[in-house]
C-alpha positions as CSV (number, residue, x, y, z in Angstrom):
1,X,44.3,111.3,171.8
2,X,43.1,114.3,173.6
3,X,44.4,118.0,172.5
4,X,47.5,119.0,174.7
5,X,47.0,121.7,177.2
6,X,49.2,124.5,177.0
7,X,51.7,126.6,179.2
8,X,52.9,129.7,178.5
9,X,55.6,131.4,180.2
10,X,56.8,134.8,179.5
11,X,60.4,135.1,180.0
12,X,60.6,139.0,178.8
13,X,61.5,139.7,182.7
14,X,64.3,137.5,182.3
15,X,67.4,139.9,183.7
16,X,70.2,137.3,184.7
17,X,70.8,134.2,182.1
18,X,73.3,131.4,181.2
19,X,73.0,128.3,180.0
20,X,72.0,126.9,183.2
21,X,68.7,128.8,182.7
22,X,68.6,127.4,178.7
23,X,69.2,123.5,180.6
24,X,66.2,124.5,183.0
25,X,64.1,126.0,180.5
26,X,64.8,122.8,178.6
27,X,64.0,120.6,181.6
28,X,60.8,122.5,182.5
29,X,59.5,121.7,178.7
30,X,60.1,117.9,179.3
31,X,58.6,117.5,182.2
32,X,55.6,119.2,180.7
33,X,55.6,117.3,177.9
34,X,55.4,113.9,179.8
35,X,52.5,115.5,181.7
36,X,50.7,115.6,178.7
37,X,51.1,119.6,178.4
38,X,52.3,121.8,175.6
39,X,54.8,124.4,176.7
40,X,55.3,127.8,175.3
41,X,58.3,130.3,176.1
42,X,57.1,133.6,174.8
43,X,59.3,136.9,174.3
44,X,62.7,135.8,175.3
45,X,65.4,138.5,175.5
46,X,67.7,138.2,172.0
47,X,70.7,137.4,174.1
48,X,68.7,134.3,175.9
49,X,67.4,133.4,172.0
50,X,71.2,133.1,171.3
51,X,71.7,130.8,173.9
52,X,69.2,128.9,173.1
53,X,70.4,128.2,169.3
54,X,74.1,128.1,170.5
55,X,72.4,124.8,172.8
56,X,70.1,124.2,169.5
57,X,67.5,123.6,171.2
58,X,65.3,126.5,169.5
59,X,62.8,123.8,168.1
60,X,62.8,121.6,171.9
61,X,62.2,124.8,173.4
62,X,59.5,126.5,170.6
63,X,61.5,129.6,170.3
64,X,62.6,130.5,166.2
65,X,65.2,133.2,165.3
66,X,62.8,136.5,164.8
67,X,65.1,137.5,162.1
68,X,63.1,136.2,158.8
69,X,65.2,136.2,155.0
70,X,63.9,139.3,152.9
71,X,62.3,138.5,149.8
72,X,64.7,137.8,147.0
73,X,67.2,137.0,149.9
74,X,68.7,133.9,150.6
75,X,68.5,132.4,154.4
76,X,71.7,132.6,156.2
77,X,73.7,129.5,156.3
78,X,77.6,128.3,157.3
79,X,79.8,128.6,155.1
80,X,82.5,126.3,154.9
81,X,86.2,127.6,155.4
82,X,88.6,127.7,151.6
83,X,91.6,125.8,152.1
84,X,94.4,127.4,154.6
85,X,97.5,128.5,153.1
86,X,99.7,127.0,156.0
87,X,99.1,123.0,157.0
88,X,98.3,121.9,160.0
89,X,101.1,121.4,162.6
């Protein structure tokens, strides 16, 4: 199999963003993809990162929270909720 080529597109000019942009971003990468190209999305802004995870398509789309665990720290995860002290209606 030959290597992929790749594609990069900077999105640091990026000024105006929803999730419309994160389904077209996401569309753009498929269609790449079945063209036997490797797309990259470099610097997005942190607001259009957050997008991204809220879609969870970070991995899809190449683009990894910056924010790294410190040494001796723990990577962030969900917590689950203690039981409430009222029951559900």
């Amino acid at each position: 199999m030959a290597p992929r080529r790749v594609i990069v597109c900077d999105l640091r000019s990026l000024e105006a963003f929803d999730l419309r942009t994160v389904e077209l971003l996401a569309r753009w990468a498929l269609a790449a993809r079945r063209l036997g190209y490797e797309p990259r999305f470099t610097h997005p802004p942190a607001q259009l990162r957050a997008l991204i995870a809220l879609a969870g398509l970070e991995r899809a789309l190449g683009v990894e929270s910056q924010r790294q665990a410190e040494e001796g720290e723990e990577p962030l995860r969900v917590e689950e909720e203690s039981e409430l002290d009222e029951p559900p209606a």
